[in-house]
N, C-alpha and C positions, 0 to 999 in steps of 0.2 A: 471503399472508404479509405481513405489518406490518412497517413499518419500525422502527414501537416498539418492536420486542422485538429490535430488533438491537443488539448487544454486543460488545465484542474485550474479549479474555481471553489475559496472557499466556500461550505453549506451554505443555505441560507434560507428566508425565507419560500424563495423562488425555487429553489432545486432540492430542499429536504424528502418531499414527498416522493418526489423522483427516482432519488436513490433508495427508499424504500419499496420500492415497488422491483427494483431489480431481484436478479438470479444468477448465481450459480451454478454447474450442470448437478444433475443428481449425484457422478459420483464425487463431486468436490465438496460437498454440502457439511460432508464430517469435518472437514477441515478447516472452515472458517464460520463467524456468528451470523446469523441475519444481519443488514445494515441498520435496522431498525435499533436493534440492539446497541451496537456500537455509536449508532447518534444518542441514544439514550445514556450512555455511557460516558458520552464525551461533556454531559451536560450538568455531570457530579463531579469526573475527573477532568477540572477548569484546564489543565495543561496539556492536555491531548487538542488534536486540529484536523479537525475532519473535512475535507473537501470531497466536492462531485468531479468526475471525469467524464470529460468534453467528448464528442469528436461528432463533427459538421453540423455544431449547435444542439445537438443532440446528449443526454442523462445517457451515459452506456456503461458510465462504471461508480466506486468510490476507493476513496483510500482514507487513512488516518494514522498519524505518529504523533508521539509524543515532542513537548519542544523544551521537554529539562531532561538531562543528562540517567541511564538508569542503571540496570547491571550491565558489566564490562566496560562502565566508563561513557556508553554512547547511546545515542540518543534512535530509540526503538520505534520500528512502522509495526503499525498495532493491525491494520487492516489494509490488504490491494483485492480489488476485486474487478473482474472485469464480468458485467453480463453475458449468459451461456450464446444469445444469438450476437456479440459481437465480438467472442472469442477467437484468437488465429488469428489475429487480423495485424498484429504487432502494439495495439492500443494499449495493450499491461505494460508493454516496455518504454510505449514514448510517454506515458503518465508518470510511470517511475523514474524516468530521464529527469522529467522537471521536476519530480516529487524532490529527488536527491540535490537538484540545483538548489532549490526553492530551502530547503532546510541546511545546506551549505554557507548562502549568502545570510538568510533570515536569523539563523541561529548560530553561523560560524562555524558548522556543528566540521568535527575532522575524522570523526569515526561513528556510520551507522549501522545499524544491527537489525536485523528482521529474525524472527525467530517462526519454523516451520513444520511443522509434520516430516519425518525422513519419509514417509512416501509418497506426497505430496509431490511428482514429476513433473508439473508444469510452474512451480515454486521452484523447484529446485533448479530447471533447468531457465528460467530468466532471471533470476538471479546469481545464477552461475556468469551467466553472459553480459551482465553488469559487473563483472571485478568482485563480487564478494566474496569472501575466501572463507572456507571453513576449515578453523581452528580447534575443531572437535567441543565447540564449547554443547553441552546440554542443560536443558530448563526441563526437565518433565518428559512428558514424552516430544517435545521438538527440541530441534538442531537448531544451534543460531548462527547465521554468517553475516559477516563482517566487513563492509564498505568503508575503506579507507579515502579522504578525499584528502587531495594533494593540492595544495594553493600555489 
């Protein structure tokens, strides 16, 4: 599976069911909501933007941020998730590529934030590898880092 043919497409009628039906592996399960949840969510909170993630026309992920400004200034990814059989494959990173394009241009946005479980390692570690940099901010029991976008 190629990373080139990965895409996010926002929800719709066509792809909602889809991303409900994904997974995460068991032990990541603590760490993030059902997608169900979060399109439910997205449906009372009007400013959140939830999209399906592509790859070779194929439902394998979702994600969703917010598209007004929140704490520290910047504008928060509420949900990434990549399904447990299309994990490792690099798909959470080229989603998050264009996630961050996508809310750069769409929203102007110059500083975004994802907030994480500290032991959350496959969080930590693709966002790490995206530039975001942790300035020790905490929310509860997660860490938030910080994508600075440079125009």
């Amino acid at each position: 599976m190629s990373t080139e043919n990965v895409k996010i497409v926002e929800l719709n009628a066509e792809n909602w069911y889809d991303c409900c039906e994904l997974e995460v592996s068991k032990e990541q399960q603590e760490y993030i909501e059902p997608n169900a949840t979060s399109i439910a969510q997205s449906k009372f909170e009007l400013t959140l933007k939830p999209y399906a993630i592509y790859a070779e026309e194929r439902v394998v992920g979702f994600l969703m941020y917010n598209s007004v400004p929140e704490e520290l200034d910047g504008y928060w990814v509420y949900r990434i998730m990549v399904d447990k059989q299309f994990q490792g494959k690099g798909i959470g990173k080229a989603a998050t590529k264009l996630m961050i394009s996508e809310m750069a241009i769409s929203l102007n946005a110059i500083k975004i934030v994802v907030g994480y479980h500290p032991n959350n390692l496959g969080a930590h570690n693709l966002y790490s590898s995206l530039g975001f940099i942790d300035n020790g901010d905490r929310f509860g029991k997660e860490m938030a880092v910080i994508k600075y976008i440079i125009n």
